[in-house]
N, C-alpha and C positions, 0 to 999 in steps of 0.2 A: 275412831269417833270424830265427828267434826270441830272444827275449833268454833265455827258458828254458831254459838253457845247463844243462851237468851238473851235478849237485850229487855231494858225496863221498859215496862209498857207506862208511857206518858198519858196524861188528860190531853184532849181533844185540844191541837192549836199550842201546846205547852212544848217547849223548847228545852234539850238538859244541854250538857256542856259541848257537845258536837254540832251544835246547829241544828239537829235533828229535830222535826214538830211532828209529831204525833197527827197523823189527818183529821178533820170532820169525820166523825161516824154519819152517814148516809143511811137513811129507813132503812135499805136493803141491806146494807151490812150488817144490821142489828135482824134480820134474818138469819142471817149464819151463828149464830150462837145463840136460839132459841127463843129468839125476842120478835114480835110483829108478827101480821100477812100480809101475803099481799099475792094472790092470788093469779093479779093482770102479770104479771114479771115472766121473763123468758121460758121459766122454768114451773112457772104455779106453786110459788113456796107458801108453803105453812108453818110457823113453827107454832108450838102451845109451849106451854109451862115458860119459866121464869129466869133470867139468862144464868147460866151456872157460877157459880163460885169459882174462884179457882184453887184448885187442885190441892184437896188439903195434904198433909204429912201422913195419915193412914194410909194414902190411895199410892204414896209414892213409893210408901215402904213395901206394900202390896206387890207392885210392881216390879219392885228393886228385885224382893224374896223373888217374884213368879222367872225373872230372867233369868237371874242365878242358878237357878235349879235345872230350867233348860238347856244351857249352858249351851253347848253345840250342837248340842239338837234341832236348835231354831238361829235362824240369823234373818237380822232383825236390818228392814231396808227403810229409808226414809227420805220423801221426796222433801226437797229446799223450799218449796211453800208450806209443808206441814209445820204446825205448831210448835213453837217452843219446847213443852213439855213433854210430846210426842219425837221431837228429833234429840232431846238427852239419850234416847233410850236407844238412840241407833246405832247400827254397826258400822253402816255407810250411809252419806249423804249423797245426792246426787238428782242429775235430771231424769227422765223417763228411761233413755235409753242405758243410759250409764248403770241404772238399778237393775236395768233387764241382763246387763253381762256380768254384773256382780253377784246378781241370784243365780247365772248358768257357771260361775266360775268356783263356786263353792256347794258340788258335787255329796261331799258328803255331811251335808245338814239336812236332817227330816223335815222340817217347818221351813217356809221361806214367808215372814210374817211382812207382807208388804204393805206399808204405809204409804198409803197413794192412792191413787183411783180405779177403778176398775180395769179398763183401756191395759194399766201398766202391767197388773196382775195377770192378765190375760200375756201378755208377750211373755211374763217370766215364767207361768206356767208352758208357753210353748218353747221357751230355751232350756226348762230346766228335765233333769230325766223321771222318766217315768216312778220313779218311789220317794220323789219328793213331793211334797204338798205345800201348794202358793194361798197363802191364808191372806183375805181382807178384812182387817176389822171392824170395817162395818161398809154392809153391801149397798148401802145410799149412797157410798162414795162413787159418783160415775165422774162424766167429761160431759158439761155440755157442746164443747167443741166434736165431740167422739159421737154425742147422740142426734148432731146435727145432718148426719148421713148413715139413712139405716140400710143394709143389707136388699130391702127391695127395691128403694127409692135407685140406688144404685146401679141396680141390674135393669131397671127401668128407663133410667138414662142411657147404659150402655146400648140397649135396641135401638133407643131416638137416635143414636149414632150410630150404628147399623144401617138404620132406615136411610138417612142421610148419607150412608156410601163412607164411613169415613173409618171405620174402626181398623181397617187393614192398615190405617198411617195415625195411629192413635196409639198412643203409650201412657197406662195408668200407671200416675204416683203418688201413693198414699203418704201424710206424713206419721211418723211414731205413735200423734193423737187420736189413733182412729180403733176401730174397736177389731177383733180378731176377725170378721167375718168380712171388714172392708180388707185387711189384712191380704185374707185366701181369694178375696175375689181379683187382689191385686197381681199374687202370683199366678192362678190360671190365665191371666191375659197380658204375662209376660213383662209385668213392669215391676216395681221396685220399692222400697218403703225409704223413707229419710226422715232426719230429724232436723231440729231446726241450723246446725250446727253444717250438713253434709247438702244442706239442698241445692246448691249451688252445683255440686257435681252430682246429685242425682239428677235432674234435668239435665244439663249435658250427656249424661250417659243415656238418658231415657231418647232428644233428639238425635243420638248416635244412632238410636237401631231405625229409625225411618228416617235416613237420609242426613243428617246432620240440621244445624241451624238456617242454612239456605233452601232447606228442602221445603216441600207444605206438612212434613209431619207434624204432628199435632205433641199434648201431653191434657189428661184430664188431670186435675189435679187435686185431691181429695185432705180435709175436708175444711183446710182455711185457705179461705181466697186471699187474705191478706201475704200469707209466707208465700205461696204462690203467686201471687202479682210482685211481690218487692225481691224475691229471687229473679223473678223474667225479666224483669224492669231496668233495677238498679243493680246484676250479677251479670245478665246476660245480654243485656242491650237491645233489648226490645223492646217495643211503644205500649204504653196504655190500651192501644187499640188494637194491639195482637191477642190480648183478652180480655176477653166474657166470660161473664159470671153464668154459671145456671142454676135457676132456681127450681129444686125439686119438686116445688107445690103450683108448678103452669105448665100446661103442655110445652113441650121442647123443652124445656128450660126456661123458657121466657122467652123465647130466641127464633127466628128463623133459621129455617135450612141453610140460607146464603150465609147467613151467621157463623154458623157452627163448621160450614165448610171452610172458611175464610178463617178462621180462629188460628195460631199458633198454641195459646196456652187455652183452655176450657176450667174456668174455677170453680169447685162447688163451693153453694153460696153458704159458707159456714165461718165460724169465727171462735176468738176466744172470749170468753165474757168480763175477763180483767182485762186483757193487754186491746181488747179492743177500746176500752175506755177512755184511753187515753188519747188527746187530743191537740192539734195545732197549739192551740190556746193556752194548755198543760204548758208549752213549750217555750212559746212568748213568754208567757207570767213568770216559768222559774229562770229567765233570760235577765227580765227587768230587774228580777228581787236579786240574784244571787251574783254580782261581777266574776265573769271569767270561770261561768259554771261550763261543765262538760256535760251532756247531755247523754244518757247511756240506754238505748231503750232494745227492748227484746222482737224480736223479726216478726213476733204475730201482732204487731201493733199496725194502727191503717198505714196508708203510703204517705199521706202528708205528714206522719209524725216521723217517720221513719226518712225520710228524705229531710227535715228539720233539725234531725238528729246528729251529734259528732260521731258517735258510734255506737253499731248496731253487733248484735250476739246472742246466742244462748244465755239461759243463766249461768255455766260451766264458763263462758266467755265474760260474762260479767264480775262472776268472780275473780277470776285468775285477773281482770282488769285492774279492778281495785284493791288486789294483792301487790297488781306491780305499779299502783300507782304514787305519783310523788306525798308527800308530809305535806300538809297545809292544802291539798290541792281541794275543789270543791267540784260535788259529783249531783245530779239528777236521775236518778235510774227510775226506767219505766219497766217493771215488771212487778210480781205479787207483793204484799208487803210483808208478808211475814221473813221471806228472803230480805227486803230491804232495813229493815230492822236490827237483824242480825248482822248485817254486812255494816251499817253505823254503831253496834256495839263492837264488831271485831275491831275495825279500824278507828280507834280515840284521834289519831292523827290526822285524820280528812275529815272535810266537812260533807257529809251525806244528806240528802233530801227522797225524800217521796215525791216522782214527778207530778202526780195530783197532789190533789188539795182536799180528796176527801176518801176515807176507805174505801177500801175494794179488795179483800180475800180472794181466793178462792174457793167457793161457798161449797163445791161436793169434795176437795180435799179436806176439809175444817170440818168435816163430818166426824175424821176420824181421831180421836182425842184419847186421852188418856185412861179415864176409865172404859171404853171400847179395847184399845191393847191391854189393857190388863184383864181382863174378860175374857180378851183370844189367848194371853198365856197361858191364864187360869185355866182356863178349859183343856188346853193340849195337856196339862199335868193332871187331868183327872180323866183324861184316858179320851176325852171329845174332840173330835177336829172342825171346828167352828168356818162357816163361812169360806168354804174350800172352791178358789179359781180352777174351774175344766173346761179345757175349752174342745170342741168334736173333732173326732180325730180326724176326718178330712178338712176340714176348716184349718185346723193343726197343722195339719202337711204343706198347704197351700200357701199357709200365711208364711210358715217358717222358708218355703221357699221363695218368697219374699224379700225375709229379713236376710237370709243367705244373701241372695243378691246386691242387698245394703253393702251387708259384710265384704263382701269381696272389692265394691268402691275404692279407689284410693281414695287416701286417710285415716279410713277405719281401722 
């Protein structure tokens, strides 16, 4: 279980003995826990009723009993941005990919109760074997990042690039965040999945099969432009203007033919809806306030924060960061806040910050709470399989040939 245990949740602006302030709650953030609308926002959120309480002593006990009982029957995954309350209960912590090898490594558990998003459920369902069942607790959890390139939009661009002559020196790579059917359309056309941690050698290996880096091969690169531009950019030594973005919703992309010919990296125009948030200004301001802050932000953040930044990582990179980091030192990390919360109650010895200034969840992981897991346990012990990840078996094949591919990278 992770030692990233809960940290106190502060008032708004209020500081406890680490430094640590609590952000501004933002309209949107009070979205994610059942508060406002707001209809215009990326996603068309609604919520109704009244923000919940937290989490009284029946619900925990509830919960404590439903695990117990399960016992190895179910193994219980938990991504690093989920809740507090929700990551007490886990077996492993971890990022997307890390939960997809820890759900395929533990063969004989019945339930694989993933706490996470959609997108994850879907990979652990295709690593893990056929008589195990990848449960979500609740199917609102998706990826706006994942839903930002669907399956047709895809196959729609891959003809524009047909059209335009270029597919035979085109190598698609999908990252971790993308949904099983971006997955299988990655392995039928021969290219590769990565995560934020490998993408540096999945690009390299992807320019390996058409021709190397001096070649005109190409990489599309699915479905954040951001990990994709700051891998090509600041990993591999290419210009700004060896990529272009396409935008699914304008003929080409937006793009001309000479464009897309000309392209080394091609970005689908997609994003994360936290780590995009973050910004130059983020960067400045905790520069001014904090002396001799270190600056720690996560790869799906834009190019200007990311090149502002002293050091860039996974959240698995973030961690093991401020594990090895000195006493007294003081840290800014730009990624989810429920990770960075935790990561200022582990560490009483450094001074931690929130690189914004005002929340930012992430609002389809935060879906999945506590009375939702206890719901899915409750149900697997009265004989119900709630909310069961399947993903089609040629989608299956495709995708995992894929992630094969991943797996075989050096590092992995």
């Amino acid at each position: 279980m992770s030692d990233l245990l809960s940290a106190p949740i502060l008032d708004a602006g209020q500081d406890d003995a680490l430094g640590f302030a609590e952000p501004s709650p933002s309209p949107t953030s009070l979205l994610l826990m059942g508060r406002g609308v707001d209809l215009t926002s990326e996603r068309g959120v609604e919520c109704s009723g009244a923000m919940p309480t937290a989490s009284d002593p029946d619900l925990i006990e509830r919960a404590r009993a439903a695990r117990d009982a399960l016992g190895s029957r179910a193994f219980v995954l938990g991504h690093h941005y989920q809740r507090d309350e929700v990551i007490s209960f886990a077996d492993v912590t971890g990022d997307s990919f890390k939960l997809a090898r820890e759900a395929a490594a533990r063969p004989e558990a019945e339930f694989i109760l993933f706490c996470g998003v959609h997108f994850m459920a879907e990979s652990a369902d295709i690593l893990t074997t056929d008589h195990q069942k990848v449960i979500l607790p609740d199917l609102a959890a998706g990826c706006s990042m994942a839903d930002m390139a669907n399956i047709e939009q895809v196959e729609t661009a891959w003809d524009a690039l047909a059209e335009a002559g270029i597919t035979d020196k085109t190598v698609p790579v999908t990252y971790m965040n993308s949904t099983a059917a971006i997955k299988a359309f990655t392995g039928r056309n021969g290219g590769t999945v990565c995560t934020s941690s490998n993408a540096e050698v999945a690009l390299r290996w992807a320019f390996d099969q058409v021709g190397g880096l001096e070649s005109d091969g190409k990489i599309l690169f699915l479905p954040d432009q951001h990990l994709g531009r700051n891998t090509a950019v600041l990993k591999l030594g290419l210009t700004l203007d060896d990529c272009v973005v396409y935008n699914p919703y304008r003929p080409l992309g937006g793009l001309t033919v000479d464009e897309l010919r000309k392209a080394r990296v091609i970005l689908w125009r997609g994003h994360c809806s936290v780590h995009g948030r973050f910004s130059l200004r983020n960067v400045e301001e905790i520069r001014a306030k904090v002396p001799d802050v270190t600056v720690l932000s996560h790869p799906e953040c834009k190019y200007e924060v990311i090149e502002a930044s002293d050091m860039v990582g996974s959240t698995e990179y973030i961690i093991k960061a401020l594990d090895a980091a000195e006493p007294g030192s003081s840290w800014a990390i730009g990624t989810e806040l429920n990770l960075v919360r935790r990561l200022a109650a582990a560490h009483p010895d450094k001074n931690v910050h929130y690189l914004d200034s005002t929340v930012c969840f992430c609002s389809t992981m935060n879906r999945i709470d506590l009375p939702h897991l206890t719901w899915a346990m409750e149900s697997l012990l009265a004989g119900n399989v709630p909310n069961q990840i399947t993903v089609a078996e040629d989608d299956a094949r495709w995708a995992k040939a894929a992630l094969d591919q991943m797996l075989a990278l050096p590092g992995l």
